[in-house]
Each structure stands twice: as C-alpha cells, then as structure tokens.
N, C-alpha and C positions, 0 to 999 in steps of 0.2 A: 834073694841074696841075704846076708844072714854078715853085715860085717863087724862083729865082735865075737870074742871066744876070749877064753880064760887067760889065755897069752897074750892079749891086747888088749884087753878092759881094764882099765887102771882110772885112777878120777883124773889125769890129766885128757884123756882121750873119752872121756865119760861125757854125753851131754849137759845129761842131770848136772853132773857136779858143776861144769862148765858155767850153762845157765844157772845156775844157785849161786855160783861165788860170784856172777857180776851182777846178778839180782843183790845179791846183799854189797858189792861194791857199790852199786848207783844208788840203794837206798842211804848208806849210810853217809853219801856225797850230796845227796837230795834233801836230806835231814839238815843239812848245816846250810845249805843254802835258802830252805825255806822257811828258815827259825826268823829271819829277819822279817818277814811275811805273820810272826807268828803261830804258823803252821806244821804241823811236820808233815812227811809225804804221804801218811796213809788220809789226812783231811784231806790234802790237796788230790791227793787219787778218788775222793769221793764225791769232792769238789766237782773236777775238771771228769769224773762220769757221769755228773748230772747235767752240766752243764751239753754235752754233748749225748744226750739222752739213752747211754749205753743202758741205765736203770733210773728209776724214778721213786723206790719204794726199799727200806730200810733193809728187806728180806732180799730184792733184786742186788742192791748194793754188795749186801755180805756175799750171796755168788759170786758176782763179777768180781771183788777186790779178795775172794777168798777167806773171808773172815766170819768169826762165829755170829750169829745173828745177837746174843747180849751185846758185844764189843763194838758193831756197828750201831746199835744201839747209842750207846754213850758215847761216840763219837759222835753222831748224828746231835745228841744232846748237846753237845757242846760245842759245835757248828751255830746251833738254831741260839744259846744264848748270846752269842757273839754276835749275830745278827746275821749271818751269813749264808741260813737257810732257814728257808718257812715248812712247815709242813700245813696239809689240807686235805682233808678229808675228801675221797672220791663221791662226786653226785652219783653215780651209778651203783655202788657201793659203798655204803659208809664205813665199813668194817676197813677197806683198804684207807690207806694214810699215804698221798703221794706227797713226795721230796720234792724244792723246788730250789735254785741259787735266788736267794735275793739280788739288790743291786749292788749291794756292797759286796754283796759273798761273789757276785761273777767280778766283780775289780778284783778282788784280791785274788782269786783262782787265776785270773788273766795275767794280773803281777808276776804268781809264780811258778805261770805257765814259760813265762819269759825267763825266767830263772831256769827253769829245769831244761829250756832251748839252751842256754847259756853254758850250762854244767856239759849236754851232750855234744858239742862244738866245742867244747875242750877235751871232752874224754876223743873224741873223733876228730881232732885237730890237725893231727896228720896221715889222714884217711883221704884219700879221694873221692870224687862224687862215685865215680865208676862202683869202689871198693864200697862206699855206706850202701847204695843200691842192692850189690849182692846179698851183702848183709842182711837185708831186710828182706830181701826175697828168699833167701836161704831161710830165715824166723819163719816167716809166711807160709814157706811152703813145711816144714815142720811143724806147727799149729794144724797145718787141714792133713797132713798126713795121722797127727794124733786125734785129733776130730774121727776122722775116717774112719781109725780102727778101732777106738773105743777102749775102753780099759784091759789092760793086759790081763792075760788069765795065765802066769808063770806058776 
C-alpha cells in the first residue's frame, strides 16, 4: 500500500511535518514550564534518560536526545557544575566516562518530570483514556515500522 501521492501529500496530511510542529509545540510549552526548575527541556531530556538508563555516556546521550556530541558535551557540563550529575570513569575501561543523576539532579529531574506530567494533561485534557491509548499505540507502532525499514533510499 503506498498511501500518499502528489494529490494528497501536503504538510497537513504529512507526518513529518505533523510530528515536527508538536515536537516543537511541546518543547517550546516544556521550556516554560521547566524554567522554574531551572532547566530547559533538552537538560531535563538528558536528565530523566539517565535517570532511567536509556544511556549513561555523553556519546550514548547525544544518540538517544539527537544531538551533536560537542553540545551534549556542554550540556552535560553544566548539569555536573550544578551539582546535578557526576561523571566516573568506567573500571573496566578507563577511557569510557559514564553519566550518573546525583541526589539533587534525580529531585529536580523528578520535579520536572511532574511538570511535564502536568503540561501533557493539559494539552490532553479533553482526550479520553480510550483516545490517548490509541495515540500511543498508533506512535508505537510507527517507531518499530520505521525501526523495521531502516532509512529510506528515495
């Protein structure tokens, strides 16, 4: 099945474009929410993936969040003088440097974990449980379909 063609590809019917404008809607509603935290969303995205072990290493970081490995970098930096992340050198490897949340850096990732619960119960506020379900299964199952096929060759 093949459902787009020139006659019906426009950015409202676009995923891409779809997923990008509420990626950049919830960040920039994410952003103001977690200024009071101190934060803006790409700490707090670096934060709450370490906390929950998606990566643990400055390099793994910049994959999973997308970002250039200098820029995780100096994020990371300024994470650790805040006090909010340690780094430590692997015993099995010294040359690796893993990431870790401090205790204050998992309070404040947890703060504005609860914030950004907060932001998505309002942008979903008159959504049903039935309706956010699909939602996410519908995300879900577009992630392992794009997984599956691997980068286009257009």
């Amino acid at each position: 099945m093949h459902p787009f063609n020139e006659s019906n590809f426009i950015p409202d019917s676009s995923p891409g474009y779809l997923v990008r404008l509420i990626n950049q809607m919830s960040m920039a509603g994410l952003e103001r929410a977690l200024a009071a935290e101190g934060l803006n969303a790409s700490q707090w995205m670096a934060m709450v993936s370490l906390h929950f072990h998606f990566a643990d290493t400055c390099a793994e970081l910049a994959r999973q969040l997308a970002h250039d490995k200098g820029a995780m970098t100096r994020l990371i930096d300024t994470l650790e003088e805040r006090g909010w992340v340690e780094r430590t050198r692997a015993e099995d490897d010294r040359r690796i440097v893993r990431l870790a949340l401090t205790r204050e850096g998992y309070e404040v990732a947890m703060r504005g974990r609860r914030k950004v619960i907060e932001c998505w119960n309002h942008w979903l506020g008159d959504w049903n449980e039935s309706e956010v379900d699909a939602l996410l299964t519908v995300l879900r199952r577009l992630r392992t379909s794009m997984e599956k096929a691997g980068p286009c060759n257009a």
